[in-house]
C-alpha positions as CSV (number, residue, x, y, z in Angstrom):
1,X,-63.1,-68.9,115.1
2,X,-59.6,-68.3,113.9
3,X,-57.5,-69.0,110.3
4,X,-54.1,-70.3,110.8
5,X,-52.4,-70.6,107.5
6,X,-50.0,-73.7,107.4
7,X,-48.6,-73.7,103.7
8,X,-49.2,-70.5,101.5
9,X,-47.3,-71.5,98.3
10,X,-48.1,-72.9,95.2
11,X,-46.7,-76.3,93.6
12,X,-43.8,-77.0,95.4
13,X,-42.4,-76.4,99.0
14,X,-40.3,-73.2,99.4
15,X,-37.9,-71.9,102.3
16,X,-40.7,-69.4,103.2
17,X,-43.9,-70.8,102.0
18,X,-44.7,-74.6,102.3
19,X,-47.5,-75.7,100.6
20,X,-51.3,-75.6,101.0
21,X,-52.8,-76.7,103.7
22,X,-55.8,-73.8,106.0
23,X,-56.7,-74.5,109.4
24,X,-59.7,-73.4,110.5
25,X,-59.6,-73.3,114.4
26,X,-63.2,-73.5,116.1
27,X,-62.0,-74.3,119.5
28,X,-64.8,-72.0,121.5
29,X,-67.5,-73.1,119.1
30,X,-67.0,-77.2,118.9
31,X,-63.2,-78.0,120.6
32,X,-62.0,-79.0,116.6
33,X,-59.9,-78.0,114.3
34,X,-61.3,-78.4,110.8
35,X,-58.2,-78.3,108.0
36,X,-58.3,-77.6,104.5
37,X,-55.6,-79.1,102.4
38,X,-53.3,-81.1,103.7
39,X,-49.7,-80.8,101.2
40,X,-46.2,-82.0,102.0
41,X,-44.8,-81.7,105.7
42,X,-48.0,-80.1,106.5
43,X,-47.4,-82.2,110.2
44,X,-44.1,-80.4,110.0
45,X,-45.5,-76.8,110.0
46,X,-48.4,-78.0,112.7
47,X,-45.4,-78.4,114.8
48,X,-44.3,-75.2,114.7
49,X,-47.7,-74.4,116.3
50,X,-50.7,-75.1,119.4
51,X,-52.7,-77.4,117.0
52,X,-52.8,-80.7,118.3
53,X,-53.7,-83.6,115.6
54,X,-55.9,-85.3,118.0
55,X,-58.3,-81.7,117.6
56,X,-58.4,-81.9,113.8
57,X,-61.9,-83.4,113.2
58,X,-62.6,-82.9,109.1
59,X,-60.0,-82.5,106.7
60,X,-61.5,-81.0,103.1
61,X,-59.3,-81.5,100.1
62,X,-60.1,-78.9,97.4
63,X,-58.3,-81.5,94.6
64,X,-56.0,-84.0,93.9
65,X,-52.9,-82.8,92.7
66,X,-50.0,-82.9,95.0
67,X,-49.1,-80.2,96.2
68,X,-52.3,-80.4,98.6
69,X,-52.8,-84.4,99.6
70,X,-48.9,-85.3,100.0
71,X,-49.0,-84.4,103.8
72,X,-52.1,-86.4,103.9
73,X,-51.0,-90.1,105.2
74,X,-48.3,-88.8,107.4
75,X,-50.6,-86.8,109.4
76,X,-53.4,-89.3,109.6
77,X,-50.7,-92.0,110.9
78,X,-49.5,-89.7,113.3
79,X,-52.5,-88.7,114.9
80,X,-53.2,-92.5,115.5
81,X,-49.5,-92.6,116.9
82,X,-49.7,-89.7,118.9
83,X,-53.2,-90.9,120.7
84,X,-56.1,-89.3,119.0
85,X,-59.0,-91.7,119.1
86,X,-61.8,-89.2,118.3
87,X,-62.9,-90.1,114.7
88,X,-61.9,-88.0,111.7
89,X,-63.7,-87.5,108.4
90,X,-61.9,-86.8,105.1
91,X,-64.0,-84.7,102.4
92,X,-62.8,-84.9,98.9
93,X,-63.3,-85.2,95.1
94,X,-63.6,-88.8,93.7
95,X,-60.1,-90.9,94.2
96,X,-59.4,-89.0,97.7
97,X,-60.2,-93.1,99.2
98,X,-58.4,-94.6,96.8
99,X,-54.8,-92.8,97.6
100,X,-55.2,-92.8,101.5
101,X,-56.2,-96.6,101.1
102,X,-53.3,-97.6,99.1
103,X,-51.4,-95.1,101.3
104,X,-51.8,-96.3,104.8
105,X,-52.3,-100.0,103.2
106,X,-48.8,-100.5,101.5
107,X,-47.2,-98.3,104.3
108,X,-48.7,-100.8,107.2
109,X,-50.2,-97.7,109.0
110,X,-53.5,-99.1,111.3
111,X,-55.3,-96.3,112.4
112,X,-56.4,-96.5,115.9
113,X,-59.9,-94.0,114.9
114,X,-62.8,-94.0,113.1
115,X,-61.8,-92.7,109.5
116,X,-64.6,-91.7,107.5
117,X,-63.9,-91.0,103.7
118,X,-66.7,-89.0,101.3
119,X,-66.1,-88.4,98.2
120,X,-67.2,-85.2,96.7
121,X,-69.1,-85.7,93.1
122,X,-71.0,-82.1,92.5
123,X,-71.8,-79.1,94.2
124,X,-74.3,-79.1,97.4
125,X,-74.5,-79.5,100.9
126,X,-71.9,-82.0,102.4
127,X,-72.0,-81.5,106.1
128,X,-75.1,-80.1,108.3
129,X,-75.3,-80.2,112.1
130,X,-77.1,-77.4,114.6
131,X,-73.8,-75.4,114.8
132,X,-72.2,-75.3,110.7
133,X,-73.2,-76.6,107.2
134,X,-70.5,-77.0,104.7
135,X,-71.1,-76.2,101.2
136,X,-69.0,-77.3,98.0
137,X,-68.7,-76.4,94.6
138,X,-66.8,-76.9,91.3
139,X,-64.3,-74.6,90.4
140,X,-62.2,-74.3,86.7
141,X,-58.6,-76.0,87.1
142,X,-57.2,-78.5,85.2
143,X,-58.7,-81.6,87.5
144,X,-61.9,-81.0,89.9
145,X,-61.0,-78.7,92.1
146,X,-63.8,-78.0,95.0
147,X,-64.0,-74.6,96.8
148,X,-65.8,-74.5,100.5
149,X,-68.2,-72.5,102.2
150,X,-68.3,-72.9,106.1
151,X,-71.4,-71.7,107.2
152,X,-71.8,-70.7,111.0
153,X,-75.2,-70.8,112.0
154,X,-77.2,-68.2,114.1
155,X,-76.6,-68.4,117.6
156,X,-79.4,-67.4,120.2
157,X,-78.9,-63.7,122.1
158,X,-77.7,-63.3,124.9
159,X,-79.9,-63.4,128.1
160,X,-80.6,-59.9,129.5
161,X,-79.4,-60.0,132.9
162,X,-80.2,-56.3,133.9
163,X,-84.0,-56.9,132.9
164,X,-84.2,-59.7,134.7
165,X,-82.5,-57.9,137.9
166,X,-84.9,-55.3,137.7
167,X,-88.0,-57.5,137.4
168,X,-86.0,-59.4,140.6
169,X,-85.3,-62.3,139.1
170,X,-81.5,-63.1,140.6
171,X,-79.0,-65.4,139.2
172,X,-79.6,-69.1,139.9
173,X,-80.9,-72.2,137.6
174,X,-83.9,-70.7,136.8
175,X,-81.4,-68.1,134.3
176,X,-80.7,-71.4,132.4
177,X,-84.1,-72.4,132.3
178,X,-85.0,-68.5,130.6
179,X,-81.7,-69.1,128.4
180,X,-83.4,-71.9,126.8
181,X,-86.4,-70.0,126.0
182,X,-88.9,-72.1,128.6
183,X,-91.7,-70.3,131.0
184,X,-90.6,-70.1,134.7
185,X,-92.8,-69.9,137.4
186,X,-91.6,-67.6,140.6
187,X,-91.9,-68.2,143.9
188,X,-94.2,-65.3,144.3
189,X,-96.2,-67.3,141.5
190,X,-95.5,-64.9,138.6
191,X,-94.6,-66.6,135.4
192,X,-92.0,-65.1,133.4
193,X,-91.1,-66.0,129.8
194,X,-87.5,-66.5,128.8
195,X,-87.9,-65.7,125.1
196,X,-89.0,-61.6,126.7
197,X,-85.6,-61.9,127.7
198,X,-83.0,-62.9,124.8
199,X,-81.3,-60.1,122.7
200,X,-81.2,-60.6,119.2
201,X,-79.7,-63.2,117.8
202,X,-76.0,-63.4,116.6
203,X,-75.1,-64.0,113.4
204,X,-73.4,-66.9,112.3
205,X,-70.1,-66.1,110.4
206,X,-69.3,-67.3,107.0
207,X,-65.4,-68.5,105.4
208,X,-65.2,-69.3,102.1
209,X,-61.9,-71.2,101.0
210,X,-61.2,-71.9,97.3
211,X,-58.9,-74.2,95.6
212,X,-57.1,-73.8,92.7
213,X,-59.3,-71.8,89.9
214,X,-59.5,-69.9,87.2
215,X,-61.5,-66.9,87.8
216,X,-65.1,-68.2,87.9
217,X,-68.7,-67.7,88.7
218,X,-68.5,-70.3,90.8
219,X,-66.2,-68.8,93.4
220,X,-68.2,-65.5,93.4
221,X,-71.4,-67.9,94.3
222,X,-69.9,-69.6,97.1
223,X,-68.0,-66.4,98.9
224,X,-71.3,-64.5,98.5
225,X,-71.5,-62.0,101.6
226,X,-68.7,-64.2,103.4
227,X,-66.8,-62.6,106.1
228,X,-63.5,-64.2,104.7
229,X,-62.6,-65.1,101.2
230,X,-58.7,-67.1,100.7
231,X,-58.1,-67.6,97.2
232,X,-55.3,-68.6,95.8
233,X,-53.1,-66.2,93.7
234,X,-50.5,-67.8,91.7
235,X,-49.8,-65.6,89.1
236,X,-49.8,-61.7,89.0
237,X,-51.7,-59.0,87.2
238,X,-49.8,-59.2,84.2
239,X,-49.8,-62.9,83.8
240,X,-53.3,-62.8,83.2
241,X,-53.0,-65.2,79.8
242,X,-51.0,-67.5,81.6
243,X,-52.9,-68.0,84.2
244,X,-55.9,-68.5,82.2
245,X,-53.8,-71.1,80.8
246,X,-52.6,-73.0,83.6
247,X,-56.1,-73.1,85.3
248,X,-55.1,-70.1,88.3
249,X,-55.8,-66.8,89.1
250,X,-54.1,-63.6,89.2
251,X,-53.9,-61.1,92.3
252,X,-56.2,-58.9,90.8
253,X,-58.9,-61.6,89.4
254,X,-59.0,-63.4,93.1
255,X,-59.6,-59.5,94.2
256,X,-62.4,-58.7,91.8
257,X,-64.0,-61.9,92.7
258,X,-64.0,-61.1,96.6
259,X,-65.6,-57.2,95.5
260,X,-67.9,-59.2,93.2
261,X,-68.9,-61.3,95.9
262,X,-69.1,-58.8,98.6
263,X,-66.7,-60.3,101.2
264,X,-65.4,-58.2,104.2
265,X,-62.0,-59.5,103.9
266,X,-59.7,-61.1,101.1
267,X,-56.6,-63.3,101.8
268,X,-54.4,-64.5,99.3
269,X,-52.4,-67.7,99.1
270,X,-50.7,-70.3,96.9
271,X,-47.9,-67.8,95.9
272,X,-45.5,-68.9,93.4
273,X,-42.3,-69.6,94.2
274,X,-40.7,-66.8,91.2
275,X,-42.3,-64.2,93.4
276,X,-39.4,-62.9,95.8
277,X,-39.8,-62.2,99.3
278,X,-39.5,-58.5,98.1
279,X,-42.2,-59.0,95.6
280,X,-45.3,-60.0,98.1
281,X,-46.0,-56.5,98.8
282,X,-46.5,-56.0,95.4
283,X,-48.9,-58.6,94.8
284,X,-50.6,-57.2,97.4
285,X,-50.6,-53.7,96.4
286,X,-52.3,-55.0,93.0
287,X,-55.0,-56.6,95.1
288,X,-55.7,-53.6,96.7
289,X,-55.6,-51.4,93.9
290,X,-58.7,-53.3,93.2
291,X,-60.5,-54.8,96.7
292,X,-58.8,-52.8,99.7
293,X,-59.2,-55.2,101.8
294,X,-56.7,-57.3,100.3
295,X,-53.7,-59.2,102.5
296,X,-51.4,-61.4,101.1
297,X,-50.9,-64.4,103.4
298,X,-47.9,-65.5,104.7
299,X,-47.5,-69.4,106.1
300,X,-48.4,-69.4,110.2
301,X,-50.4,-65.9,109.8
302,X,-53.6,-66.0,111.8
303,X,-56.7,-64.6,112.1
304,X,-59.3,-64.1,114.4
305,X,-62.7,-63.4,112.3
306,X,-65.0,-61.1,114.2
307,X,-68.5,-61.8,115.5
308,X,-70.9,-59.9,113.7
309,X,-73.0,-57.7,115.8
């Protein structure tokens, strides 16, 4: 499970920071790429990159305004173009269908997948299946803005092969048969059971992405315990009022939330464009002053998050 970080800016594209769009890579764990945002020459920046379109299975959309959807019908069209068939499902707030309709309608695009559209209309579940549930909720910004929680579910242990060798039980199909949990019966005529022989389980690991907020309850609910938090930073410590203002955060609120929420590991994104190339360590000093495990992301930045033991 790996973040790749497409677009890291905030409003408009930049010479170092495009704009938002998060892909969250689970190649090992279900051969997808799930992406989060999807702003202006987002296919651009997947160039510059392994991805392949045909992977991307969900795309989430935290809200409406620009600056994350623009990419959106462009990248769609060209993963029809390019040979993905797999279907695709688009998550949302309400009027997500309405633009890539009239998008791909008025452009002519014919999509040669299933595209599935939901539209996002409170906080709750969204998506469940035996491997992830996704979980939205409302933030503060000046439209409804959605934040995510990607939940990875428990996986079983792993089977105890030196047990199993000592008891003389050696490798063949009956390990998958124990793997699964069943009762095996040996030749001698011995019957073993496969759950004596699982380690503890794994735990699942949990990424919480934000869109734009204000500093909120909200965000601290959703990145509760997560094992990454990326929320967006647009302003800095002292622009506290502004940001308040304009519906953001500051470096420093989008840090206490993740100390709040008890994360092990903060990213920040949608940096402004008036912050310099020379100013990002700064941001991310104030961060730290407040959560040390602060990092200020940077577009095409990735990061493998660990499995917990």
């Amino acid at each position: 499970m790996e973040l790749l970080f497409l677009g890291t800016g905030a409003g408009v594209p930049a010479k170092l920071r495009n704009v938002s769009s998060i892909a969250l890579k689970l190649l090992e764990e279900r051969g997808a790429v799930w992406l989060f945002d999807c702003g202006e020459a987002t296919q651009h920046q997947i160039l510059h990159t392994s991805l392949k379109p045909r992977r991307i299975e969900k795309i989430f959309i935290s809200h409406l305004h620009g600056d994350h959807i623009y990419g959106l019908p462009g990248l769609l069209g060209s993963r029809s173009f390019q040979g993905g068939e797999s279907g695709l499902t688009v998550y949302g707030p309400k009027g997500i269908k309405q633009f890539i309709d009239v998008s791909l309608s008025i452009s002519q695009t014919h999509l040669k997948y299933p595209l599935d559209i939901v539209e996002v209309e409170g906080d709750g579940v969204i998506f469940e299946d035996e491997s992830f549930k996704v979980t939205a909720g409302e933030l503060q910004h000046g439209l409804t803005s959605f934040g995510y929680r990607i939940e990875e579910k428990d996986k079983p242990g792993e089977l105890q092969v030196h047990s199993l060798k000592e008891r003389g039980v050696e490798p063949g199909p009956v390990y998958k048969k124990l793997k699964a949990g069943e009762r095996v019966t040996l030749e001698d005529g011995s019957v073993i059971d496969g759950r004596e022989f699982i380690g503890p389980s794994i735990p699942g690991r949990i990424v919480t992405i934000l869109g734009d907020t204000r500093f909120c309850q909200k965000a601290i609910e959703l990145a509760s315990s997560a094992d990454v938090l990326v929320h967006e930073a647009t302003f800095n410590k002292d622009q506290e009022e502004m940001a308040h203002e304009y519906f953001h955060s500051t470096s420093t609120q989008a840090a206490e939330a993740a100390g709040e929420a008890g994360v092990n590991v903060l990213f920040l994104t949608h940096i402004s464009s008036r912050f310099s190339k020379e100013s990002w360590p700064e941001l991310e000093n104030e961060a730290r002053e407040v959560f040390p495990e602060s990092y200020i992301a940077k577009d095409f930045l990735e990061y493998t998050i660990p499995l917990k033991k």
